[in-house]
PyMOL Python script that loads the backbone (N, CA, C, O; Angstrom):
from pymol import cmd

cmd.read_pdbstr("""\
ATOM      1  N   UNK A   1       0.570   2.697   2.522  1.00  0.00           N
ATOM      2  CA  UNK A   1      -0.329   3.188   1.507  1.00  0.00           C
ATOM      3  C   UNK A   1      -1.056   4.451   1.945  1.00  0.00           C
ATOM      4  O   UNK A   1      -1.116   5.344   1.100  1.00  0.00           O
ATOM      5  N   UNK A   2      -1.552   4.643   2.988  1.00  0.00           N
ATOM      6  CA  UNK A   2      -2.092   5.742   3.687  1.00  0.00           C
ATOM      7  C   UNK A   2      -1.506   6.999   4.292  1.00  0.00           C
ATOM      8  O   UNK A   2      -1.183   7.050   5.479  1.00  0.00           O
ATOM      9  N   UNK A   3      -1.358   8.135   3.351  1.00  0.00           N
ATOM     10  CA  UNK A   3      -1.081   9.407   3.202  1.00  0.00           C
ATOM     11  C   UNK A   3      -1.616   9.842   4.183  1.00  0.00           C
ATOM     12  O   UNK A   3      -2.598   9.113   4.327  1.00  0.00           O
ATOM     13  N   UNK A   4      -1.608  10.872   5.295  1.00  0.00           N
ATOM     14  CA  UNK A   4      -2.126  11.793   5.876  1.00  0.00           C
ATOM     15  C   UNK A   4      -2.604  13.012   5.356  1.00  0.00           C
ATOM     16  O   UNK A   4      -2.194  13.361   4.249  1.00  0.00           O
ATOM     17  N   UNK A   5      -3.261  13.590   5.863  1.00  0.00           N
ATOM     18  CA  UNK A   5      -3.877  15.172   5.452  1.00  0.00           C
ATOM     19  C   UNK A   5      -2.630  15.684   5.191  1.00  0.00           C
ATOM     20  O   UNK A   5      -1.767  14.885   5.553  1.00  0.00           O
ATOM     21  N   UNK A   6      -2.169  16.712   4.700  1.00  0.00           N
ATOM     22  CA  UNK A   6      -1.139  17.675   4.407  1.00  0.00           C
ATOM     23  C   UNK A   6       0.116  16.734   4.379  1.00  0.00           C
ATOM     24  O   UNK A   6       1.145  17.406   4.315  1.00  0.00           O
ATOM     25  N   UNK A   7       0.386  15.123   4.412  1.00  0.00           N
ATOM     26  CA  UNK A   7       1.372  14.438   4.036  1.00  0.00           C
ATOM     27  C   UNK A   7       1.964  15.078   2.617  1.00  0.00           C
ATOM     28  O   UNK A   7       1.664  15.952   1.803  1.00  0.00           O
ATOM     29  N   UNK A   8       3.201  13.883   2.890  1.00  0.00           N
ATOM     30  CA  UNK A   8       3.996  14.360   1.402  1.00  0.00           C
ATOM     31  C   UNK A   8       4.340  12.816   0.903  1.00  0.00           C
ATOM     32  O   UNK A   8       4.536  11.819   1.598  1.00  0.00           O
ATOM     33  N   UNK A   9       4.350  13.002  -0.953  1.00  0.00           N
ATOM     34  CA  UNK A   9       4.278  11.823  -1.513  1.00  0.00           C
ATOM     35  C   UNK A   9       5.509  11.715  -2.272  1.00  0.00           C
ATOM     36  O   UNK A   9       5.598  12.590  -3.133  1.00  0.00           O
ATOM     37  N   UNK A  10       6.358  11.012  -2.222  1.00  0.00           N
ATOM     38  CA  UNK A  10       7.829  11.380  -2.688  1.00  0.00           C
ATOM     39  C   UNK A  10       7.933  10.336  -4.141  1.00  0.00           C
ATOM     40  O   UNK A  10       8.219   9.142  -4.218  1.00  0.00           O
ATOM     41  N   UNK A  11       7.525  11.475  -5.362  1.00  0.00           N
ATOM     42  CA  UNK A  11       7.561  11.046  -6.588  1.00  0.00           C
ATOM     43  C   UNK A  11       8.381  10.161  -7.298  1.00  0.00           C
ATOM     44  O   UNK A  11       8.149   9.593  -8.365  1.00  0.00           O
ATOM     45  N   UNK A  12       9.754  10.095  -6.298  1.00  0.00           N
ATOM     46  CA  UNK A  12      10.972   9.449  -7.073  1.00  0.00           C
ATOM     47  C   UNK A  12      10.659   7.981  -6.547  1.00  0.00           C
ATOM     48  O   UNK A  12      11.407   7.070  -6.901  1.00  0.00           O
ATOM     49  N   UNK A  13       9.497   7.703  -5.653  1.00  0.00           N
ATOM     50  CA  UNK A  13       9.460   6.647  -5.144  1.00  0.00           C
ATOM     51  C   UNK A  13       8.279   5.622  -6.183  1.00  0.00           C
ATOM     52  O   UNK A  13       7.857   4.522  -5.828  1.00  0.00           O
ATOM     53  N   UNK A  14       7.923   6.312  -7.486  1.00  0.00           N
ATOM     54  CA  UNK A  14       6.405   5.760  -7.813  1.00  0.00           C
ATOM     55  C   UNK A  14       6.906   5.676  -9.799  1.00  0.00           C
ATOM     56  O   UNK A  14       8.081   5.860 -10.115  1.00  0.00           O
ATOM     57  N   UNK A  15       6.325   5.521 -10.379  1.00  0.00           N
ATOM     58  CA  UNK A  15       6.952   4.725 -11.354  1.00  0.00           C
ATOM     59  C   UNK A  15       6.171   5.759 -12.885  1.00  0.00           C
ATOM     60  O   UNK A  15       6.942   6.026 -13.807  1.00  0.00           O
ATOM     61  N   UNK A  16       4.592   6.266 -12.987  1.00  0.00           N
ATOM     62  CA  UNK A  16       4.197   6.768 -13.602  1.00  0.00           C
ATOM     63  C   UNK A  16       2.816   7.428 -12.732  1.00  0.00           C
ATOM     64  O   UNK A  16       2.081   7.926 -13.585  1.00  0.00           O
ATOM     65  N   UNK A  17       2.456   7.533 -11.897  1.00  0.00           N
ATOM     66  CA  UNK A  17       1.295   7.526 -10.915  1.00  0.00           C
ATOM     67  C   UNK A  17       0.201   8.659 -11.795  1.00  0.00           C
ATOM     68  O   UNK A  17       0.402   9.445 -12.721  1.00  0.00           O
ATOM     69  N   UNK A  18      -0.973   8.307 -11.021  1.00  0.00           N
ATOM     70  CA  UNK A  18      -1.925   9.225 -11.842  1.00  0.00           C
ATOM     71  C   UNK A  18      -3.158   8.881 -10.326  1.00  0.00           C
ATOM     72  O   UNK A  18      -3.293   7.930  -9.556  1.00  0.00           O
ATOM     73  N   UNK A  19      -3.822  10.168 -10.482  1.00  0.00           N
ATOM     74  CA  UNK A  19      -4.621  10.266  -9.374  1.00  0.00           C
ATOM     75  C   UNK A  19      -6.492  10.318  -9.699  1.00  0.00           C
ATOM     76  O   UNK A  19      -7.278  10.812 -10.508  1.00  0.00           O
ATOM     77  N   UNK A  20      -6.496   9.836  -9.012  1.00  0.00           N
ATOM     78  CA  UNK A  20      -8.401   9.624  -8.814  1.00  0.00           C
ATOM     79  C   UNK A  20      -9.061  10.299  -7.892  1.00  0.00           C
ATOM     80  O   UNK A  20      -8.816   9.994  -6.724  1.00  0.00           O
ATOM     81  N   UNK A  21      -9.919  11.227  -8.120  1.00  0.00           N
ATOM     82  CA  UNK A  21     -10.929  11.406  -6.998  1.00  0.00           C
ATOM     83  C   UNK A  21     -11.646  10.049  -6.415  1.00  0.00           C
ATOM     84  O   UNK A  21     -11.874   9.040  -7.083  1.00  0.00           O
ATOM     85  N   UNK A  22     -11.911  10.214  -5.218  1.00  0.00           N
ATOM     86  CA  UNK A  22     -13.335   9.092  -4.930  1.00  0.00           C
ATOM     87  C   UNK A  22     -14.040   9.495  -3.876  1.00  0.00           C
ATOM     88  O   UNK A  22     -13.618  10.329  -3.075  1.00  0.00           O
ATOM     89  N   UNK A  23     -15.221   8.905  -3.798  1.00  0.00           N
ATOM     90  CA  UNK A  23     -15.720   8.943  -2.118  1.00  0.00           C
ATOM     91  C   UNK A  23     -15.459   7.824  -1.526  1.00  0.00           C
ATOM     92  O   UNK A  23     -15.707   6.700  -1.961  1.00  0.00           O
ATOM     93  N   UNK A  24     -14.669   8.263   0.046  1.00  0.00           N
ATOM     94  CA  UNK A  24     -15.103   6.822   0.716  1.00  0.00           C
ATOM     95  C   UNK A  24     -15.824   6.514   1.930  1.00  0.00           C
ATOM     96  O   UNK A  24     -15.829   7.211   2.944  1.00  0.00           O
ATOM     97  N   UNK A  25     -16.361   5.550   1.775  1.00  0.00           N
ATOM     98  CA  UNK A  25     -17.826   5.064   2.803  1.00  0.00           C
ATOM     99  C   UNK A  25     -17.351   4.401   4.228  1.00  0.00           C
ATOM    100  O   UNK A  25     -17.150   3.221   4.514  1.00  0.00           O
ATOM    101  N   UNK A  26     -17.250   5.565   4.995  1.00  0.00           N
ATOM    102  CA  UNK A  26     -16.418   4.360   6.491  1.00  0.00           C
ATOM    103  C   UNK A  26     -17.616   3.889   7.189  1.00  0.00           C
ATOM    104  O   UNK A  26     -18.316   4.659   7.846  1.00  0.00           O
ATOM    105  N   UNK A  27     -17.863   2.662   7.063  1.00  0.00           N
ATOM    106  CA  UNK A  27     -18.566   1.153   7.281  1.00  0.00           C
ATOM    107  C   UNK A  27     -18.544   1.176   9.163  1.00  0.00           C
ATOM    108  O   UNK A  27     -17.568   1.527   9.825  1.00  0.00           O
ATOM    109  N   UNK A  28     -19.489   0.845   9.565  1.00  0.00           N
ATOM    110  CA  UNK A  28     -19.645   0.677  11.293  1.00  0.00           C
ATOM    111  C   UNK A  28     -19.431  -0.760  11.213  1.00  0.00           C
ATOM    112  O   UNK A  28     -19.244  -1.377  12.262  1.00  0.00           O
ATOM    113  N   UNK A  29     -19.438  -1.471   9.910  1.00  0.00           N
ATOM    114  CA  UNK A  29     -19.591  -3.066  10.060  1.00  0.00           C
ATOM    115  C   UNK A  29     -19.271  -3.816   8.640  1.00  0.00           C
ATOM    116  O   UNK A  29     -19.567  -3.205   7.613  1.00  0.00           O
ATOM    117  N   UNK A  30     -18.851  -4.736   8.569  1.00  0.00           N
ATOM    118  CA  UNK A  30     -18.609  -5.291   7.010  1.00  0.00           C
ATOM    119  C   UNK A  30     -20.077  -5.860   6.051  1.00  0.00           C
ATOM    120  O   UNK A  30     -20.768  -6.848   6.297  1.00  0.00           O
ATOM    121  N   UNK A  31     -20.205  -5.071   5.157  1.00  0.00           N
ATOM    122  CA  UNK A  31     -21.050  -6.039   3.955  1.00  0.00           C
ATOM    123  C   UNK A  31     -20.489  -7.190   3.261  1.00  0.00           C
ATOM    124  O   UNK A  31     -19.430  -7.268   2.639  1.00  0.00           O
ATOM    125  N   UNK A  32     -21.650  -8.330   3.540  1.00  0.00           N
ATOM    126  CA  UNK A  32     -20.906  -9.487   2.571  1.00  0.00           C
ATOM    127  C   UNK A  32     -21.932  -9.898   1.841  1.00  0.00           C
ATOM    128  O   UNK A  32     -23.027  -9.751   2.384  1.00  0.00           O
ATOM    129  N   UNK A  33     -21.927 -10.404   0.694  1.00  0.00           N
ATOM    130  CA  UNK A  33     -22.788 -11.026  -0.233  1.00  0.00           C
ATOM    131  C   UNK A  33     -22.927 -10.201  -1.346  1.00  0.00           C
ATOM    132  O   UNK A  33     -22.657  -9.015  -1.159  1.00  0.00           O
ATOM    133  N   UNK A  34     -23.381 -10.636  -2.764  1.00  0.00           N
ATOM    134  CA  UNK A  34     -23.270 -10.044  -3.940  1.00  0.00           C
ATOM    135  C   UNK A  34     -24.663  -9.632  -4.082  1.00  0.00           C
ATOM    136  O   UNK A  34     -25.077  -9.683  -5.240  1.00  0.00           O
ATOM    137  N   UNK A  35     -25.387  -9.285  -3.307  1.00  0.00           N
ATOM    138  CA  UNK A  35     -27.125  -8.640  -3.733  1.00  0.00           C
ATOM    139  C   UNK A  35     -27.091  -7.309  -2.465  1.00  0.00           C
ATOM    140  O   UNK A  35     -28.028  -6.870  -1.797  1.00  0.00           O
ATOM    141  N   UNK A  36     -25.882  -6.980  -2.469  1.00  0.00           N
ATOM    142  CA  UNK A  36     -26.032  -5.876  -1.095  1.00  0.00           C
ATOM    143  C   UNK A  36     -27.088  -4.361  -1.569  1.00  0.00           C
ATOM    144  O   UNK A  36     -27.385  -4.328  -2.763  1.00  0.00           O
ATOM    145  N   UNK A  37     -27.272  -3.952  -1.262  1.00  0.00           N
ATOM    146  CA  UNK A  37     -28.285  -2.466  -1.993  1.00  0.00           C
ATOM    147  C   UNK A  37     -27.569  -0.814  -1.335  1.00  0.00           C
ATOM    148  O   UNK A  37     -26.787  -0.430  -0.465  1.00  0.00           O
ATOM    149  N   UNK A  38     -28.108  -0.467  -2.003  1.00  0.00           N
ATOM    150  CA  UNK A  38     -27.438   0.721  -1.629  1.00  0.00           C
ATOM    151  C   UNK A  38     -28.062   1.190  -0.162  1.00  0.00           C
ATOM    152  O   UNK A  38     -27.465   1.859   0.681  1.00  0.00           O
ATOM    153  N   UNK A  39     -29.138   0.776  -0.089  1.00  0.00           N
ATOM    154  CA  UNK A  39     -29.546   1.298   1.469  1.00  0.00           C
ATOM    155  C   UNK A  39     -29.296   0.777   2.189  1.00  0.00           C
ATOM    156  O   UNK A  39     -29.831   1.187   3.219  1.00  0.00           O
ATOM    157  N   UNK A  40     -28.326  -0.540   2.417  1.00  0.00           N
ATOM    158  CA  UNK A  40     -28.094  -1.347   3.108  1.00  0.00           C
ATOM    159  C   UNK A  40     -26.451  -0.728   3.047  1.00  0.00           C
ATOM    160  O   UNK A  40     -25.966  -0.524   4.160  1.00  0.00           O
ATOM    161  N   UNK A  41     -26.041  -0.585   2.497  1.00  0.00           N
ATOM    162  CA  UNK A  41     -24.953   0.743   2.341  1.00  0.00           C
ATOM    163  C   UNK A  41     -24.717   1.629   3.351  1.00  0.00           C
ATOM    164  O   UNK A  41     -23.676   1.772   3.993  1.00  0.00           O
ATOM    165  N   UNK A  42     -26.058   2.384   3.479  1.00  0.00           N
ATOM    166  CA  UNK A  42     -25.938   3.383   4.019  1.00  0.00           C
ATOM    167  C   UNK A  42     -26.345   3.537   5.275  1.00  0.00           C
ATOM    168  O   UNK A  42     -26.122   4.555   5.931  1.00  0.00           O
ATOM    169  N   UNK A  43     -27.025   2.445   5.728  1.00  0.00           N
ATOM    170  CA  UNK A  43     -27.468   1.847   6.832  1.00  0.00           C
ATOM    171  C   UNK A  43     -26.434   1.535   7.778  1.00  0.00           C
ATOM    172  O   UNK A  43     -26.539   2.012   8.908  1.00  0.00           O
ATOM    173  N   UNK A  44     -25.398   0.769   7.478  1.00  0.00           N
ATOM    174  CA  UNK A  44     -23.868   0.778   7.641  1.00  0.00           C
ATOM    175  C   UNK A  44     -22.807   1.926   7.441  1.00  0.00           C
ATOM    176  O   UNK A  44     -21.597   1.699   7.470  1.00  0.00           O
ATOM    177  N   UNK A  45     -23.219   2.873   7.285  1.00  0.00           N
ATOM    178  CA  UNK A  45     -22.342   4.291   6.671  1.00  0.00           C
ATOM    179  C   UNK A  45     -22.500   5.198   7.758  1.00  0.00           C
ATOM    180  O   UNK A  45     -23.478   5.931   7.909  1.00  0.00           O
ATOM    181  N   UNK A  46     -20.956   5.088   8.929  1.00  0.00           N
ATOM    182  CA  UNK A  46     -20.746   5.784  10.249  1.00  0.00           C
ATOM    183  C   UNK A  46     -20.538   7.288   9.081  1.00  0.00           C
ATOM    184  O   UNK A  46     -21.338   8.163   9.412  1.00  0.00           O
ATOM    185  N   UNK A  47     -19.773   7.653   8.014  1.00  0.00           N
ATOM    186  CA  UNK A  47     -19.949   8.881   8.051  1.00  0.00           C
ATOM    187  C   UNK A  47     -18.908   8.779   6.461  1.00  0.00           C
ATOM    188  O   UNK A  47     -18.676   7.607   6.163  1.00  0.00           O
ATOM    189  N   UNK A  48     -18.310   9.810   5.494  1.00  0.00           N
ATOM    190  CA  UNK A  48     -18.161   9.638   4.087  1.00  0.00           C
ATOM    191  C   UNK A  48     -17.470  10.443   3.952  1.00  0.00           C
ATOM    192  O   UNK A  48     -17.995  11.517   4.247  1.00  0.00           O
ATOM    193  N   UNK A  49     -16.214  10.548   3.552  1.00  0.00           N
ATOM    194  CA  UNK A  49     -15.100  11.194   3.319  1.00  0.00           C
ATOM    195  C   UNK A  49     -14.509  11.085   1.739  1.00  0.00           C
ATOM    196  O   UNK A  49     -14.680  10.278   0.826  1.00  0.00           O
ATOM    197  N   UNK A  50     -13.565  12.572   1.932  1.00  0.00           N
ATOM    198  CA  UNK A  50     -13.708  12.547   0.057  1.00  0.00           C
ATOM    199  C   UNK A  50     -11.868  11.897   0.112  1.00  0.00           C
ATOM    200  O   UNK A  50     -11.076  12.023   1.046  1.00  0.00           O
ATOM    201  N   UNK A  51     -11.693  11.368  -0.932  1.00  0.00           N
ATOM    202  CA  UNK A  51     -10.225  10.706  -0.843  1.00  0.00           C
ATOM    203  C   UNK A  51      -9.390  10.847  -2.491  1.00  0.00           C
ATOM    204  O   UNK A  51     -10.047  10.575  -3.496  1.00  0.00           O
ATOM    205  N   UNK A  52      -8.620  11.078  -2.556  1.00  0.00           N
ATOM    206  CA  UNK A  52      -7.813  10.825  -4.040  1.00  0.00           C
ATOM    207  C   UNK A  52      -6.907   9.122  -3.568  1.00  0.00           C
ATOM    208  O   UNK A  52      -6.483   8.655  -2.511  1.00  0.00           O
ATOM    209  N   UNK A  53      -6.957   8.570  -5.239  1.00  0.00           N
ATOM    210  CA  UNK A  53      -6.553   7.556  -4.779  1.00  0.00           C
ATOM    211  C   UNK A  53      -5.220   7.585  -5.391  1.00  0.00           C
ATOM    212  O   UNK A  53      -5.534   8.002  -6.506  1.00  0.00           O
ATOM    213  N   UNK A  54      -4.054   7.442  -5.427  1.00  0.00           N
ATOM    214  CA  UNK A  54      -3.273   7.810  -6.446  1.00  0.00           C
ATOM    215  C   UNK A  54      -2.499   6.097  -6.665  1.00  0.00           C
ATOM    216  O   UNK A  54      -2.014   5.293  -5.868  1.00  0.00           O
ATOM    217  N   UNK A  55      -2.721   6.100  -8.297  1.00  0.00           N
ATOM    218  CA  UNK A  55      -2.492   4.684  -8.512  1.00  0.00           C
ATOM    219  C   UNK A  55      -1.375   4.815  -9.452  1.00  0.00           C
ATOM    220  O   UNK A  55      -1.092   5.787 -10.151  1.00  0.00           O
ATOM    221  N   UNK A  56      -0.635   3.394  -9.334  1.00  0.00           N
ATOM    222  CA  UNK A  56       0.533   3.325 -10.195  1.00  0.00           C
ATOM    223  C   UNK A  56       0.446   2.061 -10.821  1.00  0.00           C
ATOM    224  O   UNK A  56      -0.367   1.153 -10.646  1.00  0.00           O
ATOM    225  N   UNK A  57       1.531   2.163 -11.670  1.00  0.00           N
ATOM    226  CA  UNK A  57       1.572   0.276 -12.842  1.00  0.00           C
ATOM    227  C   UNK A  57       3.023   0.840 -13.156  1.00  0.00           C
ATOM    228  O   UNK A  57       3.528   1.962 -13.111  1.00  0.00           O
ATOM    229  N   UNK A  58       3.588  -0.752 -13.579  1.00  0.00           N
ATOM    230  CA  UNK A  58       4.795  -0.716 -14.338  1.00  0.00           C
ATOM    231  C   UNK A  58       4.403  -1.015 -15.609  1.00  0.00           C
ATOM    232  O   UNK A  58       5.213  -1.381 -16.460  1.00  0.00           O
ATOM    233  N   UNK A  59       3.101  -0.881 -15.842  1.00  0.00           N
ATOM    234  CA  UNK A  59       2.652  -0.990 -17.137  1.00  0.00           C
ATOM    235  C   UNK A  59       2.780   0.112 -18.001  1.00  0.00           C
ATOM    236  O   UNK A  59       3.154   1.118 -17.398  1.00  0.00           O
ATOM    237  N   UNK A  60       2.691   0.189 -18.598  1.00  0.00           N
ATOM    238  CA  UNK A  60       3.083   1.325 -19.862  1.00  0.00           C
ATOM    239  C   UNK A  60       1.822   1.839 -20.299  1.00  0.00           C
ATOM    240  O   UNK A  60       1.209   1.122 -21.088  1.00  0.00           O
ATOM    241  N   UNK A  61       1.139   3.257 -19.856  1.00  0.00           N
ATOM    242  CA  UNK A  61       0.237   3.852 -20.482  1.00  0.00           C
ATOM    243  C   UNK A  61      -1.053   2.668 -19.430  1.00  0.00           C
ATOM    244  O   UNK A  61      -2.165   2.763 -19.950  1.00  0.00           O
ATOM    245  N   UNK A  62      -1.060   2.120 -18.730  1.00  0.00           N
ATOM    246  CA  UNK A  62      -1.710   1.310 -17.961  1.00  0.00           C
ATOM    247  C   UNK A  62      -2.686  -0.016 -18.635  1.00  0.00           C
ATOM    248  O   UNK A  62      -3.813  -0.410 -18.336  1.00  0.00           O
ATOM    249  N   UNK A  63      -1.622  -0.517 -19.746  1.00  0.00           N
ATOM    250  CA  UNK A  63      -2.261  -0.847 -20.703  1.00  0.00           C
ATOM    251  C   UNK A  63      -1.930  -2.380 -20.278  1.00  0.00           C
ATOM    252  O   UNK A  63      -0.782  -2.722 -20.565  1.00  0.00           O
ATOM    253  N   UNK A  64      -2.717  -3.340 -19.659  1.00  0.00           N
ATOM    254  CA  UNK A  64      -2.680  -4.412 -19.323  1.00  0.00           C
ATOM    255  C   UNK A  64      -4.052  -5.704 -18.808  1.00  0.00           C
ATOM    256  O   UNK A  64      -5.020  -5.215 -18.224  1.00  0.00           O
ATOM    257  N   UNK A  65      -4.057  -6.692 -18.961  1.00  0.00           N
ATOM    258  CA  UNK A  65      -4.672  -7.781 -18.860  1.00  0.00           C
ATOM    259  C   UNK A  65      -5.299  -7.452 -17.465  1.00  0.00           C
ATOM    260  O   UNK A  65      -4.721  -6.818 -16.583  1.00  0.00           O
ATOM    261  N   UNK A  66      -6.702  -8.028 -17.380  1.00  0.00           N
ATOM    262  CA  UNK A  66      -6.854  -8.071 -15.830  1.00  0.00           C
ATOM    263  C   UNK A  66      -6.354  -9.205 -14.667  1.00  0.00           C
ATOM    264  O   UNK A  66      -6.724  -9.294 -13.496  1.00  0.00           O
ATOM    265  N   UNK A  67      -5.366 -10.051 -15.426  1.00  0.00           N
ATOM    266  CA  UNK A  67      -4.747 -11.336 -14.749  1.00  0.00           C
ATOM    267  C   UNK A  67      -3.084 -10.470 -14.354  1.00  0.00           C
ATOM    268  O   UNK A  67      -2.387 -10.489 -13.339  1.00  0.00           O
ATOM    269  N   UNK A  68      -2.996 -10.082 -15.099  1.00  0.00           N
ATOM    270  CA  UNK A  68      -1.957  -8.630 -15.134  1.00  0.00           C
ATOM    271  C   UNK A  68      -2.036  -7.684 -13.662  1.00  0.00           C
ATOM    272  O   UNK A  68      -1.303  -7.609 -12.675  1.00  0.00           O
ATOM    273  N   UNK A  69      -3.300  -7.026 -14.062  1.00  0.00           N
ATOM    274  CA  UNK A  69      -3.259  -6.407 -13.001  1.00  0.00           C
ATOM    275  C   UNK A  69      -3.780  -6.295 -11.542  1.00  0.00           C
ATOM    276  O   UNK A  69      -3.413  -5.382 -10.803  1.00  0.00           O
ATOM    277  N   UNK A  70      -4.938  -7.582 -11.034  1.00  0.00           N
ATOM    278  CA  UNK A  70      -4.287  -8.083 -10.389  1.00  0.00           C
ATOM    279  C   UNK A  70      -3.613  -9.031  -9.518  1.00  0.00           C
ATOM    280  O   UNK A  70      -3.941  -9.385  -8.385  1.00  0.00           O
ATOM    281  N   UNK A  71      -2.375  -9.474 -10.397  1.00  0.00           N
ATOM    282  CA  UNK A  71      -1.065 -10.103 -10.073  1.00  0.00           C
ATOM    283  C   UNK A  71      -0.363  -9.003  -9.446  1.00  0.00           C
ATOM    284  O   UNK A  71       0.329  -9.187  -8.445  1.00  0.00           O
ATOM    285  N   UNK A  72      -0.507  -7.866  -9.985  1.00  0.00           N
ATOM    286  CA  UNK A  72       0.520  -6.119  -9.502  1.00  0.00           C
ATOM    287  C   UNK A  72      -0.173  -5.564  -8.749  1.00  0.00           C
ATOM    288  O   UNK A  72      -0.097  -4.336  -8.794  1.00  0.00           O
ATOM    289  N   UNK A  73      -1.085  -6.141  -7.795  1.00  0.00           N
ATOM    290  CA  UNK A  73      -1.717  -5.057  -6.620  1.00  0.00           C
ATOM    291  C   UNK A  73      -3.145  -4.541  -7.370  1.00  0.00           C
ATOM    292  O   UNK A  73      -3.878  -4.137  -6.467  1.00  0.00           O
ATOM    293  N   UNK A  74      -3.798  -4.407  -8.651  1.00  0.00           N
ATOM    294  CA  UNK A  74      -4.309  -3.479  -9.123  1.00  0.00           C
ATOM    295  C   UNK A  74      -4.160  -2.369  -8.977  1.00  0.00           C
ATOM    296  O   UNK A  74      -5.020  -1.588  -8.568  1.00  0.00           O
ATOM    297  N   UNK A  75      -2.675  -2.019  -9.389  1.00  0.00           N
ATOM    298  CA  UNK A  75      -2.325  -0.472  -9.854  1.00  0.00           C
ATOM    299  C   UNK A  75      -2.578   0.170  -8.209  1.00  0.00           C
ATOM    300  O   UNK A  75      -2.816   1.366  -8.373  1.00  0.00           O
ATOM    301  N   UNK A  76      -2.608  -0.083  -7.059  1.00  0.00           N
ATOM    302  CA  UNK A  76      -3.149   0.639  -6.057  1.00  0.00           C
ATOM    303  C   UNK A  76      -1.220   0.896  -5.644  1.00  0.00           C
ATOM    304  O   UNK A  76      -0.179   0.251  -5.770  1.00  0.00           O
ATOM    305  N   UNK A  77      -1.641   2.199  -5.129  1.00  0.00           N
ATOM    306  CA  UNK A  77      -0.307   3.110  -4.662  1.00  0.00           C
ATOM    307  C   UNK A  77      -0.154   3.733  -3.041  1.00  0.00           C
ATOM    308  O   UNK A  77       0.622   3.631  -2.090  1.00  0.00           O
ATOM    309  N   UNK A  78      -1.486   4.471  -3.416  1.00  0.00           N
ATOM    310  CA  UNK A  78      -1.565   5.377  -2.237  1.00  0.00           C
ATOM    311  C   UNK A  78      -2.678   6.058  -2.020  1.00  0.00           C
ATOM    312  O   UNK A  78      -3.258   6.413  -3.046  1.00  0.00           O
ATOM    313  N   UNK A  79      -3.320   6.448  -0.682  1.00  0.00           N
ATOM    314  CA  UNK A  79      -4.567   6.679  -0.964  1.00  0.00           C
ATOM    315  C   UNK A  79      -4.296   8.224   0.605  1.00  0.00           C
ATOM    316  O   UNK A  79      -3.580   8.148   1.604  1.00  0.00           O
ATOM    317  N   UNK A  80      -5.200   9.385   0.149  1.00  0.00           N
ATOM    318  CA  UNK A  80      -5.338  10.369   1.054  1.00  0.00           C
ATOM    319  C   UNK A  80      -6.711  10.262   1.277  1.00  0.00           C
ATOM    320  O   UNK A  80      -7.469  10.394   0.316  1.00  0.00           O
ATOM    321  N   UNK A  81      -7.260   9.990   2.670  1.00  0.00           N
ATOM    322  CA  UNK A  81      -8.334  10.162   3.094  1.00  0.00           C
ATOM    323  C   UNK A  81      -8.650  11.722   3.652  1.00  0.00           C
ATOM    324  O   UNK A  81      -7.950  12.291   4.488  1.00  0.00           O
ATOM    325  N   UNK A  82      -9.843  12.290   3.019  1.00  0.00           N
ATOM    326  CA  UNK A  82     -10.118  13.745   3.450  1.00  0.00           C
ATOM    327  C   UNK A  82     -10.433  13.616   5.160  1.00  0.00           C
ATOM    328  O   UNK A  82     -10.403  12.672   5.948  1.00  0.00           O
ATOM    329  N   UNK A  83     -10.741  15.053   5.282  1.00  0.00           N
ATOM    330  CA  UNK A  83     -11.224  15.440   6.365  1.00  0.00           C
ATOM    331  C   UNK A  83     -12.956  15.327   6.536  1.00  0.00           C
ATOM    332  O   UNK A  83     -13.498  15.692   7.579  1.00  0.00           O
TER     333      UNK A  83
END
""", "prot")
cmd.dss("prot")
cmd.show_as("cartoon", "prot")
cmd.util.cbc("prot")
cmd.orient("prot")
């Protein structure tokens, strides 16, 4: 799943893909529990990198159930972590 910087993504291998910006938060340690806060976030946040996520479905137009999707990975493909 994990692209490198200047990697290459070989299209004939992916089905309809479509790409996402995101940020991602690299963690010194795992959060668990459903009342976490954002400063408790960041408290844990060694440092924040920008990433595209590039997601796929054999769904059509990505038009599917959430028992649907995920059963299929949730549409996850491939992901480039920035610099």
């Amino acid at each position: 799943m994990n692209i490198p910087v200047k990697g290459k993504i070989s299209i004939d291998e992916l089905i309809h893909p479509k790409v996402e910006a995101e940020i991602s938060f690299i963690l010194s340690e795992e959060l668990e529990g459903p009342d976490i806060t954002g400063e408790q976030v960041m408290e844990k946040t060694e440092w924040i990198l920008p990433a595209l996520e590039i997601i796929d479905s054999r769904y059509q137009n990505f038009k599917f159930k959430i028992p649907d999707v995920i059963a299929d990975s949730t549409s996850a493909s491939r992901v480039v972590l920035g610099n």
